[in-house]
C-alpha positions in Angstrom: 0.0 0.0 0.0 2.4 2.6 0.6 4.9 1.5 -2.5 1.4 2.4 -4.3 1.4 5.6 -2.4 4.6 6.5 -3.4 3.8 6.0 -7.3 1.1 7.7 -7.0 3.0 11.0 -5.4 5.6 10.5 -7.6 3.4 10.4 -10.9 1.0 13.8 -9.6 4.6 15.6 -8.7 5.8 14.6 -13.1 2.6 15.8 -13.6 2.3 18.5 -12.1 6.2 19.4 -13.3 5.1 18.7 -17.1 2.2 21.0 -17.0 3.5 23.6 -14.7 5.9 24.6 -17.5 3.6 24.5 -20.3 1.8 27.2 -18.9 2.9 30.5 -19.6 2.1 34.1 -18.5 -0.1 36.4 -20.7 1.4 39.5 -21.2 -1.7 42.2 -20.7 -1.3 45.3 -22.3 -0.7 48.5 -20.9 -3.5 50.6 -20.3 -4.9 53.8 -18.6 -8.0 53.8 -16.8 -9.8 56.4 -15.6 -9.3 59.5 -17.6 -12.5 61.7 -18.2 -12.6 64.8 -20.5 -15.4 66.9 -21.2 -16.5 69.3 -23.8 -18.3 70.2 -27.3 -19.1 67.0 -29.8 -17.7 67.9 -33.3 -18.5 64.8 -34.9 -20.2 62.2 -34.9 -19.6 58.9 -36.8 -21.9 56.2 -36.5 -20.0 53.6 -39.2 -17.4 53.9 -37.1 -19.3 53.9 -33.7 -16.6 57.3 -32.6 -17.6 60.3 -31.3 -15.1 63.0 -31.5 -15.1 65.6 -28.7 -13.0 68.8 -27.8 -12.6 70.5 -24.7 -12.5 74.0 -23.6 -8.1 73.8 -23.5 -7.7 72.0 -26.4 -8.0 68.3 -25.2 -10.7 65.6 -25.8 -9.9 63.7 -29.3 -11.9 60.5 -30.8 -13.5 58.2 -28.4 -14.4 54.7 -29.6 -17.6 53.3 -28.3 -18.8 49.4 -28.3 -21.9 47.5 -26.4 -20.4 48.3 -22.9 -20.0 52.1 -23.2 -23.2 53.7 -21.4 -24.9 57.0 -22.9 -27.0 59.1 -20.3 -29.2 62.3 -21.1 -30.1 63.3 -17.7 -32.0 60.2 -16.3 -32.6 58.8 -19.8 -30.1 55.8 -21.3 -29.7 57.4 -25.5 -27.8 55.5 -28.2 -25.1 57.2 -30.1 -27.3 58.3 -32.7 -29.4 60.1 -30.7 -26.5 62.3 -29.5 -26.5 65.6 -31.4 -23.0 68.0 -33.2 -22.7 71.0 -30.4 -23.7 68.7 -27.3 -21.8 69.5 -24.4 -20.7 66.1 -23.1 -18.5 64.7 -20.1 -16.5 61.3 -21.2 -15.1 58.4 -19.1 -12.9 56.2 -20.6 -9.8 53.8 -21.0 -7.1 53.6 -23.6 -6.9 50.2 -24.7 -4.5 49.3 -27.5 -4.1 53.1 -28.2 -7.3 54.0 -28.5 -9.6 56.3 -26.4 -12.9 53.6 -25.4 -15.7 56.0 -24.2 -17.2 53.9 -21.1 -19.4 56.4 -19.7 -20.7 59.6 -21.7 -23.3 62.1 -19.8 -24.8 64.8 -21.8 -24.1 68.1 -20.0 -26.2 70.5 -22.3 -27.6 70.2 -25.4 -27.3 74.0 -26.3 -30.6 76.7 -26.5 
């Protein structure tokens, strides 16, 4: 019984050794999470699911959007399409793989 034992540990320990080094670590891309930017939209491009914002000292740029980016006017969840040129918007979002991805925009004003 305990030469069986023995196998036994000795077989899960190869294992264990055999797959152990076959995995390997992923390397995960740097990103920055976190940043917010508001100001006016100055284009909008629904092919291309962007919104393109600048603020009031020259920052802001193009912000991607997919399924997970959330789009508020006031209490009201809005699609990108409904988002209107001149809009004053604040923008959460993350740079993943050099790219600005919009996960939270709120519609600050929408203008007279």
């Amino acid at each position: 019984m305990a030469r069986i034992r023995s196998l036994l540990f000795v077989l899960c320990s190869l294992t264990l050794l055999v797959g152990g080094t076959a995995i390997k670590a992923q390397v995960r891309q740097q990103q920055s999470t976190n940043l917010a930017v508001s100001g006016q939209i100055t284009a909008i491009d629904g092919a291309a699911k962007t919104l393109t914002v600048m603020g009031p000292n020259k920052d802001g740029g193009v912000f991607v959007t997919n399924s997970y980016t959330t789009i508020m006017n006031g209490d009201k969840g809005v699609g990108l399409g409904d988002l209107k040129k001149g809009w004053h918007v604040a923008v959460s979002y993350d740079q993943e793989d050099g790219k600005n991805v919009a996960q939270y925009i709120t519609v600050v004003d929408t203008g007279p």
